[in-house]
N, C-alpha and C positions, 0 to 999 in steps of 0.2 A: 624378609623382602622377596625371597628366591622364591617363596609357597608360594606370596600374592601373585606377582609375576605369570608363575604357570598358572596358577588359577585363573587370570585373568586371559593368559591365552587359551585358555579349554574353553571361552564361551560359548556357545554354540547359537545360531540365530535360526529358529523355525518360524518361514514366511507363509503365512498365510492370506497370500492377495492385498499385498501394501497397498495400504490406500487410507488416506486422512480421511474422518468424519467427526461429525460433532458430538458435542457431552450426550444430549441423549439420543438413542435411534427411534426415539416414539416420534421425537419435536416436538412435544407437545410442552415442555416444561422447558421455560427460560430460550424463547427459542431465537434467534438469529433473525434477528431487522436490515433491512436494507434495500434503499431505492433504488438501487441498480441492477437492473436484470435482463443479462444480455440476451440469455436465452429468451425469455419474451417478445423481446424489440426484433431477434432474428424472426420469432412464429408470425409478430405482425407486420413483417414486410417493410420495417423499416432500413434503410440502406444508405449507406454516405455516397453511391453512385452521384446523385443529384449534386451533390456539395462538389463534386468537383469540375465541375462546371462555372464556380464562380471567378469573378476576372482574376482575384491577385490569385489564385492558385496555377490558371491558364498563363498568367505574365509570368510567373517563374516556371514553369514549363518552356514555354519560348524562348526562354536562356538557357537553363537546364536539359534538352532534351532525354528523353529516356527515365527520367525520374520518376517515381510512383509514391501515392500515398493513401495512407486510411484515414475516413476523416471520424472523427468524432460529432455525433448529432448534436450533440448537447452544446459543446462549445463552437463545433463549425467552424476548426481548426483542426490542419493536419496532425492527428494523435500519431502515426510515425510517418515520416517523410523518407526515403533512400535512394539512392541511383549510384553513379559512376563517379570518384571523387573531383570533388568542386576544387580546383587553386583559388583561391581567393588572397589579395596583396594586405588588402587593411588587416592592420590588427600588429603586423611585423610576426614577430614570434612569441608574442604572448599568447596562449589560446582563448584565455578569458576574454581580452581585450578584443583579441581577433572573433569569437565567436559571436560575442555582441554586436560588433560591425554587423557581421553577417546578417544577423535578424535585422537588425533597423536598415538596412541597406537591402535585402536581398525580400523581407516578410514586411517593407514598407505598406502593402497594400490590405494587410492585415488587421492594422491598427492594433497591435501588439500591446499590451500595457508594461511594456519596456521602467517604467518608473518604477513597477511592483518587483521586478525582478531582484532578488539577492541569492548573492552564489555561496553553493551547499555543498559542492564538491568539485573540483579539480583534480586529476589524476590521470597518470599514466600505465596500463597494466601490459605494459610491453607490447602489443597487438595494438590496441587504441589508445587515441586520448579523452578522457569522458571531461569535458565542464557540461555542467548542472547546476540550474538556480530554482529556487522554489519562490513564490509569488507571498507577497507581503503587503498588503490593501492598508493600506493606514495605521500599520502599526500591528495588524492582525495575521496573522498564518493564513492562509487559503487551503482549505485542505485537499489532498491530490495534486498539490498544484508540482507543474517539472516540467521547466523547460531548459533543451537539451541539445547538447553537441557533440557529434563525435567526428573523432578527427581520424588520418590514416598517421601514419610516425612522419612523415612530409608537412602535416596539418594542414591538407586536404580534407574538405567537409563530404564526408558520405552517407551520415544521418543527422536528423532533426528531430526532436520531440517538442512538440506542441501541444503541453496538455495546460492550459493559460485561459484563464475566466477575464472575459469583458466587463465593460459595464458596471462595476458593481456600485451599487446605489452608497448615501449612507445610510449607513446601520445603525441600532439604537437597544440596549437590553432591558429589561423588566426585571429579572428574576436574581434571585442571587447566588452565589455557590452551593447556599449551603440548600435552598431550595431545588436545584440542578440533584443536587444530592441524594436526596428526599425521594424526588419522582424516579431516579433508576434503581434505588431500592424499592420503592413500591413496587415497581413492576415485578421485580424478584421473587420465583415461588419456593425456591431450593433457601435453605440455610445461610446465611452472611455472617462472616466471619470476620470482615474486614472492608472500608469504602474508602476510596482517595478522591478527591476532586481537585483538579486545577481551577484556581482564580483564575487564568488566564481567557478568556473569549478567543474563539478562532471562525473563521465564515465556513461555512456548509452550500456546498453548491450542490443544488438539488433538483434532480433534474424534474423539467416540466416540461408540457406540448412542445412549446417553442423555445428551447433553448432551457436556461436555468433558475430557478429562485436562490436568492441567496439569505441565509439563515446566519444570526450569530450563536453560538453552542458551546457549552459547555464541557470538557472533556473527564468521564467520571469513570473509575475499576472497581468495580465492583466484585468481592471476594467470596468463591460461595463454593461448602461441601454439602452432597449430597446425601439419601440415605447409607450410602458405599463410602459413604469418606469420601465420594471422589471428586477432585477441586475442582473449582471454574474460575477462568478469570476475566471478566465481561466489561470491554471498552464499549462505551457509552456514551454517543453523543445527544444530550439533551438541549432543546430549543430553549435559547435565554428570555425568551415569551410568553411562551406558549405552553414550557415544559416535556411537552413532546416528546419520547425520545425517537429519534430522527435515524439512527442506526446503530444496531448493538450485533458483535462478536464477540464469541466466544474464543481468547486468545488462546487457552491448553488443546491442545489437539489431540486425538485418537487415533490409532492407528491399530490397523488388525495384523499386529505381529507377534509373536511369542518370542520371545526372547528366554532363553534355559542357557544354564553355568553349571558346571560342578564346583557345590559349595562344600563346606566342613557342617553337616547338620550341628554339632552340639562342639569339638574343638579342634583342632587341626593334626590330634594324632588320630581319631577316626577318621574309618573307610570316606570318601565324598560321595554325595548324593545329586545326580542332572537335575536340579530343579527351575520354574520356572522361576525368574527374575521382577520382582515385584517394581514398584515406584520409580524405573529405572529416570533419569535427567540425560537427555540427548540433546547436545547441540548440533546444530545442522547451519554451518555459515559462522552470523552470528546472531543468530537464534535459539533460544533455548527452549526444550520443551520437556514438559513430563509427560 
């Protein structure tokens, strides 16, 4: 135990420019889907400036003064709200109870879909108090969806997250899991090794000119090594429609590090050798990656 011990403390980490990127650097194989692209929306001059101009965001202004927010195009709701802590009485000393007062009382003018909301976290990490609910349409997950509180340790309100879809229509599927299935392997050109798909449908908010479409999807992982052995593991949401797939990442991540240990080449009474550290598993939070 005393060998591994030191072994494990001689690792040595040679950085070369950390930085995530994807399975391949061509992108041309298996490549990464996704409607949302900030960087674009910044080149074509779109801007939440205008959004804050609308009344219920000016009414709680004229209460709040000094408060500031981002808004979000899509939803056209403040994606984070902050300023100088709010006292607020309702709620007593629940923060749950108190934080929802806040929204239906304070984001009245919003027309909040307050019915979708179920709470996903409650905690206190000594600094804040975080309650968070994520949005629940009929029975179905909203994906992205979190709306948000944070409190000071007085449970004073000093941020808001408002990331909460309106509107949404009913929904209706066509397709089935196991065809959901089907269509994210098709697209696949690397080796699969392995597919899960959830039965469960969840809404896809997507963004459009004005605002959002919403999509029911299937949630499919698709398992796949390359000519290098090297794994993917590819979240996939397929349109329960249409087929579609609607957006796909690659969850293993890459990173340009080297990592070298002094190991025992062949058994631990030879000399050791710095070499590099292959397949290493890093958690990061509680994230795991290879």
């Amino acid at each position: 135990m005393k060998k591994i011990a030191s072994l494990l403390g001689a690792l040595l980490f040679c950085v070369t420019g950390l930085h995530a990127q994807d399975l391949h650097d061509a992108g041309t194989v298996n490549p990464n889907i996704t409607p949302f692209h900030d960087a674009r929306d910044a080149a074509m001059g779109y801007s939440s400036a205008a959004l804050q101009n609308q009344a219920a965001w000016k009414q709680f202004v004229q209460h709040h003064p000094g408060w500031g927010a981002q808004f979000d195009r899509n939803t056209r709701l403040p994606h984070r709200a902050i300023g100088a802590p709010i006292p607020f009485a309702s709620g007593g000393a629940d923060p749950v109870v108190k934080a929802m007062a806040f929204l239906q009382q304070e984001f009245a003018g919003f027309n909040l879909p307050l019915q979708d909301l179920q709470l996903s976290r409650s905690y206190n990490d000594g600094k804040y108090i975080h309650v968070d609910f994520k949005q629940v349409h009929q029975n179905q997950d909203v994906l992205w969806s979190r709306v948000g509180i944070r409190f000071t340790q007085d449970l004073r309100i000093m941020m808001v997250i408002l990331d909460a879809y309106r509107d949404i229509p009913a929904l209706t599927s066509t397709l089935s899991a196991s065809d959901a299935k089907l269509a994210a392997e098709q697209a696949i050109t690397t080796t699969i090794t392995n597919t899960t798909v959830d039965n469960t449908l969840r809404i896809f908010p997507y963004p459009a000119e004005s605002g959002c479409e919403y999509h029911l999807v299937y949630t499919v992982h698709v398992f796949t090594k390359n000519d290098n052995k090297t794994p993917g593991n590819y979240l996939t949401y397929v349109d329960a429609n249409s087929g579609e797939i609607l957006y796909r990442q690659n969850e293993v991540k890459f990173f340009d590090v080297k990592l070298k240990g002094d190991v025992y080449p062949t058994n631990q009474y030879t000399p050791t050798q710095n070499r590099v550290m292959r397949n290493m598993k890093v958690k990061v939070g509680s994230t795991t990656y290879y």
